[in-house]
C-alpha positions in Angstrom: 0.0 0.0 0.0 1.3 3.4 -0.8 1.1 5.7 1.5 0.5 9.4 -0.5 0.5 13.4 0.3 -3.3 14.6 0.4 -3.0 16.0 -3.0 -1.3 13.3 -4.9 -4.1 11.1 -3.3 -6.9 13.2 -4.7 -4.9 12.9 -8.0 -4.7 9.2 -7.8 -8.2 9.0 -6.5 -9.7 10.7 -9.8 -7.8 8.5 -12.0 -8.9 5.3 -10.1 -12.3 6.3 -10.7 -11.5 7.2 -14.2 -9.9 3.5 -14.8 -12.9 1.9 -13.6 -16.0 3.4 -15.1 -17.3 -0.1 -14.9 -16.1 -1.2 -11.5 -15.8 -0.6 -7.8 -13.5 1.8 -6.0 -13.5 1.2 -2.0 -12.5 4.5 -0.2 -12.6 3.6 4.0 -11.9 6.2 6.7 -10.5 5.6 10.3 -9.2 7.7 13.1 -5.9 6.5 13.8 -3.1 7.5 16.1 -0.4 6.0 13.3 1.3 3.9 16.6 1.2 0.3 17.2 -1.0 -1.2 19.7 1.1 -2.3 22.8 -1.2 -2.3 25.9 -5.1 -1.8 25.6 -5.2 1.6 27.3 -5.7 4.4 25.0 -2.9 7.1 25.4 -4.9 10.5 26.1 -2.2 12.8 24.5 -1.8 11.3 21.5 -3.1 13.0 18.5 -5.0 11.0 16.3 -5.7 11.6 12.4 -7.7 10.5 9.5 -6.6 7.4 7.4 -8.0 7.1 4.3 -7.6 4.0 2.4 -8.9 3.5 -1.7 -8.4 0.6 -3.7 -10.2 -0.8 -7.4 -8.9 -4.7 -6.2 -5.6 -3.8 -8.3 -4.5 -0.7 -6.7 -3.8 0.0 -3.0 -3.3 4.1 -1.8 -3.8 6.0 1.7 -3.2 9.2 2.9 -3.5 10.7 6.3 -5.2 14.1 7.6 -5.2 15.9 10.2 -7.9 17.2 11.9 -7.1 21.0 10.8 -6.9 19.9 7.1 -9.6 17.6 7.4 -12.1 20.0 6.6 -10.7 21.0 2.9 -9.2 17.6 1.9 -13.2 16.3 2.5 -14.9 18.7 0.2 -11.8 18.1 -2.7 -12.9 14.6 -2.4 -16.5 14.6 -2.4 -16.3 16.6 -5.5 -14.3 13.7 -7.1 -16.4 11.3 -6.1 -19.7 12.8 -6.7 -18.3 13.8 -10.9 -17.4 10.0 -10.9 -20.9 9.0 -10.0 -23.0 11.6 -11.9 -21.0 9.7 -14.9 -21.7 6.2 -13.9 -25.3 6.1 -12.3 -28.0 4.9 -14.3 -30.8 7.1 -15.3 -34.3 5.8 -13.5 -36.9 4.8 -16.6 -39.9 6.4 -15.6 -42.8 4.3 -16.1 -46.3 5.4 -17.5 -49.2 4.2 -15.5 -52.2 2.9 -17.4 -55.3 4.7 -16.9 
């Protein structure tokens, strides 16, 4: 898994949804504190961040963002993902009812 910057992410992200106009892109979000679990108590100073996975089944890529950044980096990638589904959602038929 590659582990990107918030923009080349984005980048990647628009052309893994340009490469699979057909397919499925997975795109997960966790809060993470990037730090190996070694006892089961949560540490109350550490400052945690966003993960963000995508993958097609092919290709792997993350980024992480903070909590300040979050914010921005969120609306970027709704934008991407709602221009790849206005291009790959069916149009509903619209049935006529018989009178």
């Amino acid at each position: 898994m590659v582990l990107l910057e918030s923009d080349p992410f984005l980048n990647e992200l628009h052309k893994m949804y340009d490469r699979n106009k057909s397919g499925t892109v997975w795109v997960t979000m966790k809060r993470t504190n990037m730090k190996p679990r070694k006892s089961k108590k949560p540490n109350p100073k550490a400052e945690y961040v966003c993960l963000i996975r995508a993958n097609d089944g092919k290709r792997h890529i993350s980024t992480t963002v903070s909590a300040t950044q979050y914010a921005k980096f969120s609306q970027s990638m709704v934008i991407i993902m709602k221009g790849a589904m206005a291009d790959t959602l069916k149009k509903k038929e619209k049935k006529k009812d018989k009178q």
